[in-house]
MDTraj code that builds the backbone (N, CA, C; nanometers):
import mdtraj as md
import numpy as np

residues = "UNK UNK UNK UNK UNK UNK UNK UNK UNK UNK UNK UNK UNK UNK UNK UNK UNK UNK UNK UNK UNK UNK UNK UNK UNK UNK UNK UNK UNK UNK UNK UNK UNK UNK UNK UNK UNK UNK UNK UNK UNK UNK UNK UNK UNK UNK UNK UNK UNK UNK UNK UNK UNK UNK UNK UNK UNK UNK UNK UNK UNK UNK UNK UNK UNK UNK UNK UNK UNK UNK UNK UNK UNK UNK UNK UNK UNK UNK UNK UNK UNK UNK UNK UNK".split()
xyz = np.array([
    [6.2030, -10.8247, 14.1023],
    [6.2469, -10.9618, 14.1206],
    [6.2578, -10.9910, 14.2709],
    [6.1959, -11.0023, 14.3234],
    [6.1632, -11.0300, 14.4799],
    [6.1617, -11.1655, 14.5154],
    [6.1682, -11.2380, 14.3994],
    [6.1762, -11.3836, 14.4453],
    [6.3656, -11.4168, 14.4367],
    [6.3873, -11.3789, 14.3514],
    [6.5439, -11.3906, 14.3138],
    [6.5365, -11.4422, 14.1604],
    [6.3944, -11.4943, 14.1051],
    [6.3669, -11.5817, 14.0060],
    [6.3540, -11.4878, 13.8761],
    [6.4035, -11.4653, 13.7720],
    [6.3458, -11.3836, 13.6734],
    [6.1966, -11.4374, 13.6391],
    [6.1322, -11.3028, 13.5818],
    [5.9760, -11.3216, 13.5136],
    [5.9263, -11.4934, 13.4806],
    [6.0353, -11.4843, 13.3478],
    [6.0102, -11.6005, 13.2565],
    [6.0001, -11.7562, 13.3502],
    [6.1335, -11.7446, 13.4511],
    [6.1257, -11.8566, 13.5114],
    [6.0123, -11.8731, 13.6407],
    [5.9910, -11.7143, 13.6631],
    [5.8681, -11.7648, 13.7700],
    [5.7339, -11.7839, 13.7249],
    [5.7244, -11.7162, 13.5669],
    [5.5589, -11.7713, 13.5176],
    [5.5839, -11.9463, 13.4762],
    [5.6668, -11.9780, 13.4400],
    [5.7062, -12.1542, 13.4013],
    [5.7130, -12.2267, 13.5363],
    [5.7418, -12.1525, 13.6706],
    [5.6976, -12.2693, 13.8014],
    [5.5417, -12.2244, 13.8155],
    [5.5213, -12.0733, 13.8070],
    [5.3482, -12.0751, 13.8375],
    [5.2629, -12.2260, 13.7590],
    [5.3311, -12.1699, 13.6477],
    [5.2373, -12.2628, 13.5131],
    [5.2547, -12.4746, 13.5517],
    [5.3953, -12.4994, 13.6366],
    [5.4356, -12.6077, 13.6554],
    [5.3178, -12.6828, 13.7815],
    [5.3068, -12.5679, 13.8661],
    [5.2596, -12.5947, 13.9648],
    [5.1545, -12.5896, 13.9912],
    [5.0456, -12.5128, 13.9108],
    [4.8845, -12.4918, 13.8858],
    [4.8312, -12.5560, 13.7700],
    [4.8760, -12.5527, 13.6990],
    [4.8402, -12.6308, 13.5525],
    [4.7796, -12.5423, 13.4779],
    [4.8358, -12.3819, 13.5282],
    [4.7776, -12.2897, 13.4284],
    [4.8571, -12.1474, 13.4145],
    [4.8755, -12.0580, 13.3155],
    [4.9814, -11.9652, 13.2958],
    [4.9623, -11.8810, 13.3739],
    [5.0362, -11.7796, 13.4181],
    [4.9708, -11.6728, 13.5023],
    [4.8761, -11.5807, 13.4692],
    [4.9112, -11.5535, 13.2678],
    [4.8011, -11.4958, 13.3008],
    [4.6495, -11.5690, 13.2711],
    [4.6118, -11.6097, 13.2299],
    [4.5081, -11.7214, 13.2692],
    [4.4472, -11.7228, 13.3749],
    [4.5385, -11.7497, 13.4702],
    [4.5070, -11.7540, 13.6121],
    [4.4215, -11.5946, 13.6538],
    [4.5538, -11.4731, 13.6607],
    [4.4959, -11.3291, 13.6692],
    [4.3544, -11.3271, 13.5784],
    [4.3178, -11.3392, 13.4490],
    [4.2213, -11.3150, 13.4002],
    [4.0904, -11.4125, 13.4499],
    [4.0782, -11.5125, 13.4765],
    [3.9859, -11.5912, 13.5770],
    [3.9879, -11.5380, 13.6939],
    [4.1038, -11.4650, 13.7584],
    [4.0310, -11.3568, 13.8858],
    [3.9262, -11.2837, 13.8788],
    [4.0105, -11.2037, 13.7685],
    [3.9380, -11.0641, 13.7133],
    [3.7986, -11.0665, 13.6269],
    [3.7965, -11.2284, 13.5845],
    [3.6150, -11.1939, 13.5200],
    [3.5477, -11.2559, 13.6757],
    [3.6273, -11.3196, 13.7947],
    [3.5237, -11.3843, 13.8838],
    [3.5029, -11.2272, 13.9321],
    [3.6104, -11.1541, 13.9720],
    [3.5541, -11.0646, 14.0205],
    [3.4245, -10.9480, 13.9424],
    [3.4156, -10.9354, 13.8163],
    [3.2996, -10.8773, 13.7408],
    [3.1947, -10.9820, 13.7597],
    [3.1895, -11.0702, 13.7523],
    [3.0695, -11.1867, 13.8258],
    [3.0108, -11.0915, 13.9213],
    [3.0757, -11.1300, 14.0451],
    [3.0816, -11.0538, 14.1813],
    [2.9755, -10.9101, 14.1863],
    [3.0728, -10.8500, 14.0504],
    [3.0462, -10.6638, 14.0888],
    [2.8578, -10.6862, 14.0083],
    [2.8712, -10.7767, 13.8959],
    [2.7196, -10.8079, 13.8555],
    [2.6239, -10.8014, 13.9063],
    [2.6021, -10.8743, 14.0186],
    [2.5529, -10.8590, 14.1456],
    [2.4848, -10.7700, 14.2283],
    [2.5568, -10.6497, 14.2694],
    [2.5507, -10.5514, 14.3330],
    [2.5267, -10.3895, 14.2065],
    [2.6276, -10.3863, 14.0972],
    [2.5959, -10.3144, 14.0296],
    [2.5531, -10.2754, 13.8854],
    [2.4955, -10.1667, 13.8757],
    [2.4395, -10.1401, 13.7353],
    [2.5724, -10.0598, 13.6626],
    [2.6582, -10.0811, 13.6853],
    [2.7519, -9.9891, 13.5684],
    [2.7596, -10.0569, 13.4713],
    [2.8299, -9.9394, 13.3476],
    [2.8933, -10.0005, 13.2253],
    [2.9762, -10.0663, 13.1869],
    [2.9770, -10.1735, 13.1397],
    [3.0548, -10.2657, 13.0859],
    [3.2047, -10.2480, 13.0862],
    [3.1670, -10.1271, 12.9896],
    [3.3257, -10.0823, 12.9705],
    [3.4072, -10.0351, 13.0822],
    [3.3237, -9.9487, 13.1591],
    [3.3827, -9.8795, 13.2983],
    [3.4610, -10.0226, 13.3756],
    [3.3618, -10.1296, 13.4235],
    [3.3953, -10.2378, 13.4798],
    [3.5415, -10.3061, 13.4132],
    [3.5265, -10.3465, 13.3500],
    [3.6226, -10.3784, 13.2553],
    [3.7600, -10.3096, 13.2391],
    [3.7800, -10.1852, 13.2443],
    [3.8321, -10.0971, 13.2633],
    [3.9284, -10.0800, 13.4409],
    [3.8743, -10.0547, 13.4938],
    [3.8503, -10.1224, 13.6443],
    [3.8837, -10.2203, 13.6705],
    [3.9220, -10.3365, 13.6123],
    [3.9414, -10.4627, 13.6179],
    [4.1024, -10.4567, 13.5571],
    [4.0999, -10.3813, 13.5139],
    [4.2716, -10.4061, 13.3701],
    [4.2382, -10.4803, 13.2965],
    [4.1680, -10.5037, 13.2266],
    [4.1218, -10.5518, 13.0592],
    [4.2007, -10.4166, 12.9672],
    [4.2596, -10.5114, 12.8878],
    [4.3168, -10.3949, 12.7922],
    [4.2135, -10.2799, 12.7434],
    [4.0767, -10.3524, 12.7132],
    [3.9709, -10.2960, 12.6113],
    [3.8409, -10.3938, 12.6582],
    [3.7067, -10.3067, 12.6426],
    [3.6223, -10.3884, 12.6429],
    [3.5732, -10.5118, 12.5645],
    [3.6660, -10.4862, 12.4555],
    [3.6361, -10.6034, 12.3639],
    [3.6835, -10.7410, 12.4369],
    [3.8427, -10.7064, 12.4224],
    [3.9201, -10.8254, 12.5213],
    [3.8300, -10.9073, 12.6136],
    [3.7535, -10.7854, 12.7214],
    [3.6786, -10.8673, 12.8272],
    [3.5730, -10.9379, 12.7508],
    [3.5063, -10.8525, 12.6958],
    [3.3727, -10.9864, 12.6460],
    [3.4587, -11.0746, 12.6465],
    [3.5195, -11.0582, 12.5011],
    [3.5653, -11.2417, 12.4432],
    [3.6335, -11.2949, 12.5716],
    [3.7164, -11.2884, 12.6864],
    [3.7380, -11.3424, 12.7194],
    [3.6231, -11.4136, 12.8650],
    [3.5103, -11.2683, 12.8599],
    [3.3762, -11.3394, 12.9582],
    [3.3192, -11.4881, 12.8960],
    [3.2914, -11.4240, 12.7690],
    [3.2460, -11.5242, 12.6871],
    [3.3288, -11.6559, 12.6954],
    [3.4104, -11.6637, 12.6774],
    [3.4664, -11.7971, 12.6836],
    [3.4578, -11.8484, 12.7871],
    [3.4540, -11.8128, 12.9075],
    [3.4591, -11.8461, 13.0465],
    [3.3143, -11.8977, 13.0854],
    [3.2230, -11.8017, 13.0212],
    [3.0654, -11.8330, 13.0826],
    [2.9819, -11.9182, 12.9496],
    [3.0410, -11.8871, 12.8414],
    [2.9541, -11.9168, 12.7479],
    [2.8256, -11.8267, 12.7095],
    [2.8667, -11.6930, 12.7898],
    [2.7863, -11.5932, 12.7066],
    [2.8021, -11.4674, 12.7103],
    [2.7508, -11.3706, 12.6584],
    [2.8363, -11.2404, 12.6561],
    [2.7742, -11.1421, 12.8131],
    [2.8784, -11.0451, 12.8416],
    [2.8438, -11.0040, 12.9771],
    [2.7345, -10.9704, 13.0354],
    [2.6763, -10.8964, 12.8826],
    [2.5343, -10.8297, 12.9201],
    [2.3801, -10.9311, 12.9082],
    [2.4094, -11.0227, 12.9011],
    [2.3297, -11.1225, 12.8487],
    [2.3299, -11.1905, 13.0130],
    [2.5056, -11.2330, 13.0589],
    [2.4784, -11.2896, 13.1604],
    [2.4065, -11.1842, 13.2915],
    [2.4391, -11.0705, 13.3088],
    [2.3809, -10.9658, 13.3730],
    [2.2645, -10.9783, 13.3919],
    [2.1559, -10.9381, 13.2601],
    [2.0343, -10.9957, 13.2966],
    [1.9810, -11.1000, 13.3456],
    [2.0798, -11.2067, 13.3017],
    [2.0062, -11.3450, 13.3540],
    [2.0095, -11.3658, 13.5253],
    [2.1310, -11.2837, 13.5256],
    [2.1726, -11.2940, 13.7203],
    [2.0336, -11.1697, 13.7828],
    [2.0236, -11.0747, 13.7293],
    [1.9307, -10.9651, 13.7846],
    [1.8169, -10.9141, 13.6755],
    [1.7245, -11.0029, 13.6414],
    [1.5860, -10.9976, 13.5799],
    [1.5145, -10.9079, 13.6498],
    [1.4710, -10.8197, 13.5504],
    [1.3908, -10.6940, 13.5748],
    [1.2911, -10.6852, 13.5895],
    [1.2506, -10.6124, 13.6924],
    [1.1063, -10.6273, 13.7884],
    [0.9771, -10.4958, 13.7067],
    [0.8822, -10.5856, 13.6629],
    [0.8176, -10.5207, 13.5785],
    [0.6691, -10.4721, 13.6335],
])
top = md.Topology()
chain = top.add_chain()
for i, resn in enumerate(residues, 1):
    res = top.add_residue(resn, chain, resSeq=i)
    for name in ("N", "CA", "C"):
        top.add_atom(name, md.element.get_by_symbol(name[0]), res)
traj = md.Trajectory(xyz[None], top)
């Protein structure tokens, strides 16, 4: 408690003041940052994800998916199409 504020009351000013919960917020970090790592690397899903604090790889899809409108490995290829 470093603010002086308990949990509850400091996720209800986060949420007052952004127009979004905290965690919401943390998890839109954490898939921009797998965006990001897309980019640069070929690892596994799960590893990434993992790496990220996703409970489970499942969690992350569904929650990539909702964010991008498609599942991780789908968007992967589309960002880095394979040179044939």
């Amino acid at each position: 408690m470093l603010t002086g504020l308990s949990p509850s009351h400091s996720a209800r000013k986060f949420r007052q003041t952004t127009g979004v919960s905290l965690a919401r917020f943390v998890n839109r970090r954490r898939l921009q940052a797998a965006i990001r790592q897309f980019a640069t690397t070929d690892g596994l899903l799960a590893t990434l994800a993992q790496e990220l604090g996703f409970s489970s790889p499942s969690h992350f899809t569904r929650l990539f998916s909702r964010l991008t409108g498609m599942r991780p490995g789908r968007y992967r290829r589309q960002l880095r199409p394979t040179v044939d």
